[in-house]
N, C-alpha and C positions, 0 to 999 in steps of 0.2 A: 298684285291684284290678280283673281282668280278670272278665268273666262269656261263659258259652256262652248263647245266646238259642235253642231248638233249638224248630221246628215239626213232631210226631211222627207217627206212624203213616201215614210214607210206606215204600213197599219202596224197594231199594236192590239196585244190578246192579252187575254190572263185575266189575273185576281191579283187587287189590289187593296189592302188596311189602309184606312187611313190613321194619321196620327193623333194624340191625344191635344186637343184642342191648345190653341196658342193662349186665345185671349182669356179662357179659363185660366190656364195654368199659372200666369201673373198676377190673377189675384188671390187664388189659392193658396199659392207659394209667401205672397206677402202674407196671408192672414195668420200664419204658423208663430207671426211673431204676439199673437195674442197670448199666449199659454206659456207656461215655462214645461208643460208635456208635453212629450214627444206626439208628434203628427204624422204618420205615415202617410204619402200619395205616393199613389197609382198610377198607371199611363200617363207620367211627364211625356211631353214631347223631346225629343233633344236636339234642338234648336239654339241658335246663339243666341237671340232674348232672352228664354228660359235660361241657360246655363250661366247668362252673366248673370243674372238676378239671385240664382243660386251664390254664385261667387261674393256678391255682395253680403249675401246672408251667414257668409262663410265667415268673410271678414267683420262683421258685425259682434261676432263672437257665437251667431248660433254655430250647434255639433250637427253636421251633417252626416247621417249611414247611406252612403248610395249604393244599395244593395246591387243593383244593375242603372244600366243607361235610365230606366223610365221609373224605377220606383226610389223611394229617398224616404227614410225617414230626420223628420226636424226637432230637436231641440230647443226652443229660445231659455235658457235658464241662464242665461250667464253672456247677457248681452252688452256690450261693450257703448253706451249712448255717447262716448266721448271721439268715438270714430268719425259719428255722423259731420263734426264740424274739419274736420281733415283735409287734406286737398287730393288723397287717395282717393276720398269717397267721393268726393265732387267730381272729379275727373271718370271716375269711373261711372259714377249714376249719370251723369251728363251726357253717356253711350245712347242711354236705353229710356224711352219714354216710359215704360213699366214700371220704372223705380218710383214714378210719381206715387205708386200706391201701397209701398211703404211707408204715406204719410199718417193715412186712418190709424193701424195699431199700432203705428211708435207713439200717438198725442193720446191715445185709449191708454195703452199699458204704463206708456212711459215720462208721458205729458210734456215732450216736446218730440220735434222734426225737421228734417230741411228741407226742401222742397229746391231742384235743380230745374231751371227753364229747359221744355220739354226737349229733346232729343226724338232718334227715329228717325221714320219716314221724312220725306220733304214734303207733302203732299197738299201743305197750305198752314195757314191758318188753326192750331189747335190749342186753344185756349185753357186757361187755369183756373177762370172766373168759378165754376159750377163747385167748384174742391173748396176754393179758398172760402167763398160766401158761406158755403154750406158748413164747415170748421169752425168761421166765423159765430154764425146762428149759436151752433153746439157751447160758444162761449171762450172759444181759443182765441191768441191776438196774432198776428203779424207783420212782418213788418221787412220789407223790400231791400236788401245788399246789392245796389248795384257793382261793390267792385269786386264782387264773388258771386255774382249771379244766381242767387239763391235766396227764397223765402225762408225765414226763419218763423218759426212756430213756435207758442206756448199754449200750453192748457191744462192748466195748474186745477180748470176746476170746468171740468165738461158737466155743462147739464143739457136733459131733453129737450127738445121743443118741437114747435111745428116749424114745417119749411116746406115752401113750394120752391120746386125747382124751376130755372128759368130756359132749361134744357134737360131733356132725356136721358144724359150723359151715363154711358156705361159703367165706364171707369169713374166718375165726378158719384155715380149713385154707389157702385163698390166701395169708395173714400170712403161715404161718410156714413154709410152703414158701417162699416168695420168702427169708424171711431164712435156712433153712438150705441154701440151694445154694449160699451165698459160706463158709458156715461149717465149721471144720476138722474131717475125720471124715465119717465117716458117721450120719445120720439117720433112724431111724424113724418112721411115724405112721400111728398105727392108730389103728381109728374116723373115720377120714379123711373127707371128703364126697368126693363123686366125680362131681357132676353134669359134664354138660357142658362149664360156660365152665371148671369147675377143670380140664378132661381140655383144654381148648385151652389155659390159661396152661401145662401142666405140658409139653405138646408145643411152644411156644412158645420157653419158656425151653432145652427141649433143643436147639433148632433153636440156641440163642446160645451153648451149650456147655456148658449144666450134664448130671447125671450122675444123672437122676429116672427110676425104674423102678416096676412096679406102678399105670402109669397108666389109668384105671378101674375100679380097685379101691379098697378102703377099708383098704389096707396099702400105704405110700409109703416108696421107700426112698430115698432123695438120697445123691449121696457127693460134698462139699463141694469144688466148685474155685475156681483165683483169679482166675478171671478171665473174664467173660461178654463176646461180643463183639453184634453187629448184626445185626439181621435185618429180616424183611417176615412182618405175618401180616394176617389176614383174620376181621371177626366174624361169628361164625354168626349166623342170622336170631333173631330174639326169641321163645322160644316162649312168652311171655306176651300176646305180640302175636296169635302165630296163636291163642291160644284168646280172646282178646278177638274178634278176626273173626271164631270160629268162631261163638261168643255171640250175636255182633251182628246175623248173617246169620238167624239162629235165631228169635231174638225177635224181628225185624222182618220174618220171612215173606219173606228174602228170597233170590237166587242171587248168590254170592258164588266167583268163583276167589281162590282165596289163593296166588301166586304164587312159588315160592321156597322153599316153608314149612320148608327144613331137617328133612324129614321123619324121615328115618333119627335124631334127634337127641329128636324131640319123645317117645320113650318113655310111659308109660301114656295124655298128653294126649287123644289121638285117643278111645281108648278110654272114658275117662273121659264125655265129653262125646256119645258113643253110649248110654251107660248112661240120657242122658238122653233117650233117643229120639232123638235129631240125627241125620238123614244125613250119611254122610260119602262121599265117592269120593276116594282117593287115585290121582293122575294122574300117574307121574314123583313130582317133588317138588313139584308142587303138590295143594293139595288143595280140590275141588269140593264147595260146599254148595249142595245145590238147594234150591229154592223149599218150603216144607214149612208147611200150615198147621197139624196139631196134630202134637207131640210128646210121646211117653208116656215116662215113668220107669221102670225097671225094676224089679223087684221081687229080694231074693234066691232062692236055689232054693229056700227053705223057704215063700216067700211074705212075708215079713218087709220092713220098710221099708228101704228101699235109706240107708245110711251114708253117706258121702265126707268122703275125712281127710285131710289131707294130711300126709307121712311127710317123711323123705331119700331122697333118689335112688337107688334108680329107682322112687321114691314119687313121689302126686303133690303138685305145687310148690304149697306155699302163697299165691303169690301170683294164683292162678287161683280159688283157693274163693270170694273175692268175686262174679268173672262165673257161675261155677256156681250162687251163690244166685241171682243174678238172675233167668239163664235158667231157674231151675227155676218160676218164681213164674208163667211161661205156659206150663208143660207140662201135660200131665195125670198127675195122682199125687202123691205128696208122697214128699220125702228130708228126711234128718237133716244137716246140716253143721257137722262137728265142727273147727273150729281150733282146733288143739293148742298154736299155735308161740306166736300175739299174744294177750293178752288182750283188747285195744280194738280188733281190726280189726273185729269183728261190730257196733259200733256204728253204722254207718253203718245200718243196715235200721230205724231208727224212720224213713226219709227214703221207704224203699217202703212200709212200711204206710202213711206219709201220701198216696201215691201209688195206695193198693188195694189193696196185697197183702196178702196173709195170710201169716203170718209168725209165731211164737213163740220169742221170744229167750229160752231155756230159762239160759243163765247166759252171764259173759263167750267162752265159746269155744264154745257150741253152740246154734243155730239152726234151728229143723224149719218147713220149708215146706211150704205145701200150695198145692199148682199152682191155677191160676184157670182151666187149660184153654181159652185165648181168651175166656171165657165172659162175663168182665168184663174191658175193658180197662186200663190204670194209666191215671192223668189227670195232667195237666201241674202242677208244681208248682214255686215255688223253693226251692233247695235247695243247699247249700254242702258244696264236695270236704274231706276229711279228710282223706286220702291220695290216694296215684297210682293203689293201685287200685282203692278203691271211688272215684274221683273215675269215672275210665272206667267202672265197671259202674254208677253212677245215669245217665252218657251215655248209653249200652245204652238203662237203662227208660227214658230222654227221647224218644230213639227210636224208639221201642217206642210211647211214651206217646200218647194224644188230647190234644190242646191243645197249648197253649204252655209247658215250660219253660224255669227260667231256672237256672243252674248255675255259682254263686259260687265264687271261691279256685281257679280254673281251674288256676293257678298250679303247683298239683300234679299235673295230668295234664300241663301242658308238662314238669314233670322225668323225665317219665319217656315219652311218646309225642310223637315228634316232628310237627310240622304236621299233627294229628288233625283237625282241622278240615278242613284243604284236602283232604284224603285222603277225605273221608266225601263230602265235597260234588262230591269226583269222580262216587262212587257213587250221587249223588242226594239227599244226608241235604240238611234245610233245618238248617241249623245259622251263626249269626252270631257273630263274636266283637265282643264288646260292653265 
């Protein structure tokens, strides 16, 4: 097992890319399997979720070009559906919660799928309801293995229909988009999510010839054809990324350009992260954080402690309230931080209070911070990643931190930030991989 070795409470300068989006690239890379035409993408991230998922598709039987690290062209013409029942595939899709949306184009193209109990993160609770009901509606059966732990799927005869969803679900709205654009009829789906990377898979799959309208809305309407050809698409920058840099530049007092940042895309982010006193300067699409030694929280107009919740889009993304608690712990002020979605993401903060912070973990999904205001620094501690993103926001307080930490099960920040290390230690971070 890998560990970070980081020597903290240096600033940090430069220009820094972020990489091409995580959660795009999982559903993109699945959708390839609609076509038997070749698909070129753009800015993969290379990351270990992406890379297994590719692997998986390797073994599936698509022909992979990977011209360089980020770009790949995909073939599915010669897909192997006899794989999916294997114990390679189980043991391997069983890594990676990503694999779950391999299920939309294998039941579209191929009219059946397996579906592996979710993998990933530990971060609670993350249900399969939203995929299966939604399959379901489209007219597929399944039907529950417990001694292989895997839903089996058929859908010998997909047709349209209406469906409201009974969650916003990203990846549950990707599923079952991908499988109703092969399916006969037309398709409703209301309550849809509508973030981003779904508003590039949905523009995506039109570019191949499906018939999806109401794209960036939370009403999707598909009208089923039979036949998706080849294209070329492109991932937007990560905007988990840019508020990770914006964090980092923040709590380490430092100037940071964030190069590329998919600005027009990143929706409340910016804002968000002003609330906590952050400068920000939007430049073009890049965006400048200068040098700032204290940052204050805002307060509501009533005077009341400032909230942050994270919603569905064009709410903000849960997957940033970790660095938000962070950076809030050297501002001045105190917020409330409410996760709605996980129950187990907030436990990573017993690893800052052993670090300095003050902190009150009020119950699994709510958190009230009270800033330290530089006043007292965090101290270096060892300490082990949980997930991808509090693995990256204890990296921050490391950081951040005096002394020496040491930053176990690294493991989980590789699945999701590509060569974070090399990148930091452009900027000046003393950081070892150990």
């Amino acid at each position: 097992m890998n560990s970070f070795e980081v020597i903290g409470g240096k600033k940090l300068s430069g220009t820094i890319i972020p990489q091409g989006a995580k959660n795009e690239a999982l559903q993109i890379i699945s959708a390839v399997l609609l076509s038997p035409e070749p698909v070129t993408l753009g800015n993969i991230p290379d990351i270990l979720d992406v890379n297994l998922l590719i692997e998986l598709l390797a073994d599936l039987g698509v022909s992979i070009d990977r011209q360089e690290r980020h770009t790949a062209t995909f073939r599915a013409d010669n897909v192997n559906i006899d794989y999916l029942n294997s114990d390679a595939f189980r043991k391997k899709s069983g890594r990676l919660r990503g694999s779950v949306m391999l299920a939309g184009p294998l039941l579209a193209r191929f009219k059946k799928a397996f579906i592996p109990k979710p993998g990933g993160d530990k971060i609670g609770r993350r249900r399969l309801d939203t995929h299966i009901i939604g399959f379901e509606k489209l007219g597929a059966t399944f039907n529950y293995h417990p001694e292989d732990g895997y839903f089996h799927l058929d859908a010998s005869n997909l047709r349209g229909t209406d469906m409201l969803l009974d969650e916003p679900s990203v990846t549950g709205t990707a599923n079952i988009v991908m499988a109703a654009v092969m399916a006969k009829g037309k398709t409703t789906i209301y309550n849809a999510a509508c973030e981003p990377y779904l508003q590039q898979l949905c523009k995506m799959l039109n570019r191949m010839g499906a018939k999806i309208s109401g794209v960036g809305s939370n009403l999707l309407t598909i009208e089923g054809v039979d036949y998706l050809g080849g294209t070329t698409h492109s991932m937007l920058p990560d905007m988990i990324e840019v508020g990770s840099f914006i964090g980092l530049a923040a709590m380490t007092k430092s100037g940071i350009r964030i190069q590329g940042a998919g600005v027009e895309h990143l929706g409340v982010i910016p804002e968000k992260f002003k609330q906590l006193g952050i400068r920000l300067d939007i430049q073009g699409d890049d965006i400048v954080i200068p040098e700032q030694d204290i940052y204050e929280i805002q307060t509501f107009l009533d005077g009341s402690v400032l909230t942050i919740y994270d919603h569905p889009w064009p709410g903000f993304t849960p997957d940033l309230l970790s660095i938000v608690l962070v950076v809030a712990t050297q501002a001045r002020g105190s917020v409330l931080i409410h996760q709605k979605m996980f129950e187990s993401r907030l436990f990573f903060v017993d690893k800052l209070i052993d670090m300095g912070a003050q902190i009150i973990l009020c119950d699994p999904h709510r958190a009230a911070v009270i800033g330290l205001a530089r006043e007292q620094q965090l101290r270096g501690i060892t300490m082990s990643s949980p997930d991808i993103r509090a693995g990256v926001s204890l990296l921050i307080a490391a950081l951040s931190a005096e002394g020496k930490s040491t930053i176990q099960n690294i493991e989980q920040i590789d699945r999701g930030y590509q060569y974070i290390d090399k990148r930091l230690i452009a900027l000046g971070a003393d950081i070892k991989r150990i």
